[in-house]
C-alpha positions as CSV (number, residue, x, y, z in Angstrom):
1,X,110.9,72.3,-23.9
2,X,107.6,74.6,-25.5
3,X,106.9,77.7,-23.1
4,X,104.5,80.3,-23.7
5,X,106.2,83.5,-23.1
6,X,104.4,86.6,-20.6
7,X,106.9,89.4,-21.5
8,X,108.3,90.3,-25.1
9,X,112.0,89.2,-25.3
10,X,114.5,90.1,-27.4
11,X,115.9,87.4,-29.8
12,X,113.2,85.0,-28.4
13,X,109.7,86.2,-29.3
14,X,107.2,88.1,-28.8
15,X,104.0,88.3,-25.4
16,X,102.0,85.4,-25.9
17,X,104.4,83.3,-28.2
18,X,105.1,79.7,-28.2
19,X,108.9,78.9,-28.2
20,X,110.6,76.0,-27.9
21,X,113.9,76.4,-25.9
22,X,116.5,74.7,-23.9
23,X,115.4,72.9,-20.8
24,X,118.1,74.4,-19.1
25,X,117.4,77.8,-19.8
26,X,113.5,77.7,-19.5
27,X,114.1,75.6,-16.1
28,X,117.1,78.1,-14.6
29,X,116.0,81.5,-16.3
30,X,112.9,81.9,-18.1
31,X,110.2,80.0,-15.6
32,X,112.1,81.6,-12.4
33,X,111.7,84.9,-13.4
34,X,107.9,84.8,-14.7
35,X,109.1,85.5,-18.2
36,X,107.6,82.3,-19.7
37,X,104.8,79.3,-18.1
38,X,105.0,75.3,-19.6
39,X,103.2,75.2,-22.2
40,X,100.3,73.4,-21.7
41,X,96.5,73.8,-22.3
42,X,95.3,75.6,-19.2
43,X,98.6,77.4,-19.4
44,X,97.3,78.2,-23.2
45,X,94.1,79.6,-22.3
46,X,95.2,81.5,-18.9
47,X,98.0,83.2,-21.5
48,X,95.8,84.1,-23.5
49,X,93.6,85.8,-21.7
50,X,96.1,87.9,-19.8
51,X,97.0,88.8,-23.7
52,X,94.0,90.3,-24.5
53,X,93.7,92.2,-21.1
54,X,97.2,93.3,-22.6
55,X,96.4,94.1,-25.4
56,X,93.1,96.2,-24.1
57,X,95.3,98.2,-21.9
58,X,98.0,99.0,-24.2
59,X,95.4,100.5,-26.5
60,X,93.5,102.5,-23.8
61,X,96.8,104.1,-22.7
62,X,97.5,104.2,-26.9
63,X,94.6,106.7,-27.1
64,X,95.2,108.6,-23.7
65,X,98.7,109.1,-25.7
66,X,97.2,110.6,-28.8
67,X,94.4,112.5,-27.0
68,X,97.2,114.2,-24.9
69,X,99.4,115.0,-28.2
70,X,96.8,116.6,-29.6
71,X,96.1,118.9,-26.3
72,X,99.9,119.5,-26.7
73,X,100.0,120.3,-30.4
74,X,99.9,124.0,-29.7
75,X,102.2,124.3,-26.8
76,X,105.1,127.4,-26.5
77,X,107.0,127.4,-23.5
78,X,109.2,130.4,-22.5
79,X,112.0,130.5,-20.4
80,X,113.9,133.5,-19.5
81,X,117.6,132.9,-18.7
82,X,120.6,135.7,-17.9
83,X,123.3,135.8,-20.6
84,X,126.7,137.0,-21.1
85,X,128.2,138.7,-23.7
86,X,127.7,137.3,-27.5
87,X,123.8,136.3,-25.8
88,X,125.9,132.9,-24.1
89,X,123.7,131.5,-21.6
90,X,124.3,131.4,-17.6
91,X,123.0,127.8,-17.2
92,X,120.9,125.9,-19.7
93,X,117.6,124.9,-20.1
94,X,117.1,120.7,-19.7
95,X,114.2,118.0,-19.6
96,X,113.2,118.8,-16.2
97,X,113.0,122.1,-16.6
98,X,110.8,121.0,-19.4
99,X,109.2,118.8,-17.5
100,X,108.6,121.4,-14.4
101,X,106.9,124.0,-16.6
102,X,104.2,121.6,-18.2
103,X,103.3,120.2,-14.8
104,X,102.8,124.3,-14.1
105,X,100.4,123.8,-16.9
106,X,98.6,121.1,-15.7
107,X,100.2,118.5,-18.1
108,X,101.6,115.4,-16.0
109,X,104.9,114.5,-18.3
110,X,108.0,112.6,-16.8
111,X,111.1,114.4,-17.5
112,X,112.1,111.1,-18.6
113,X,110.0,111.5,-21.9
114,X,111.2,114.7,-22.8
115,X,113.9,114.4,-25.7
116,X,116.7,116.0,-25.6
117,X,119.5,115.3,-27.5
118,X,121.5,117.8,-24.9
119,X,120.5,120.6,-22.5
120,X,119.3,123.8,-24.6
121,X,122.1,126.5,-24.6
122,X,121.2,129.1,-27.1
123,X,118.6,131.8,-27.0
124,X,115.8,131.8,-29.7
125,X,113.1,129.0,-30.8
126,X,113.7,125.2,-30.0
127,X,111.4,122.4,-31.0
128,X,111.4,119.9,-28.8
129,X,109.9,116.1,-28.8
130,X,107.4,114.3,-25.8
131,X,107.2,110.4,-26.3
132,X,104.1,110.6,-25.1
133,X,104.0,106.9,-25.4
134,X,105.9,104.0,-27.6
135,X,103.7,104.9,-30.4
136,X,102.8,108.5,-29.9
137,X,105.0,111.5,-30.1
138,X,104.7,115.1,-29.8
139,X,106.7,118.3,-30.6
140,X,106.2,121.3,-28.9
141,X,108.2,124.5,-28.7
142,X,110.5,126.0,-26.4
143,X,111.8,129.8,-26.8
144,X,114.5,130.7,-24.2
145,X,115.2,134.6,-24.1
146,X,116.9,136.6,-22.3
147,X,116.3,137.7,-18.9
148,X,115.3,141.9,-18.2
């Protein structure tokens, strides 16, 4: 059976795609779930032009990305933390925290885009990376010192 896909999926194709695939699998999993339509000609054309609204979207939000990065290019952000002997920190400094002191700064970031490998441990300069979006990212810095 030929479907046109609405969603990217993995192993299959990509948005807009026409696959042929078992009837079994479009009838019982890919139509159910709105991932893919018949593929017929009104189908075609109604696909298509949810594509290019896609498409439009994706680069408006592309461009909001890269306008944002380049806001952020600049950015140091300071926390101050108590430490212990040999300067070990009393807690540690993570995404939200991150996350938290942008939105202070009028930047509206999800914690979830902040990249850490793990939470920030160790006084001194950190660089730290946004995904901003799936094309754009950004690095800004972080300096944790120690608390008066």
């Amino acid at each position: 059976m030929e479907v046109i896909l609405r969603e990217d999926i993995e192993k299959l194709g990509s948005r807009g795609a026409v696959v042929k695939v078992a009837n079994g699998y479009a009838r019982n999993f890919l139509l159910p779930k709105r991932l893919a339509v018949p593929a017929t000609d009104s189908n075609k054309n109604i696909v298509e032009q949810e594509r290019e609204a896609y498409l439009r979207r994706e680069a408006k939000a592309t461009a909001d990305a890269q306008d944002l990065a380049k806001l952020m290019a600049n950015i140091t952000l300071t926390f101050r933390h108590r430490v212990g002997e040999n300067e070990h920190l009393f807690g540690s400094v993570t995404a939200k925290d991150i996350a938290d002191s942008l939105e202070a700064q009028k930047f509206h970031i999800d914690r979830r885009k902040v990249h850490l490998d793990e939470p920030i441990r160790t006084l001194g300069e950190h660089k730290v990376s946004l995904r901003l979006h799936r094309d754009v990212s950004s690095e800004i810095t972080v300096v944790v010192e120690p608390e008066q």
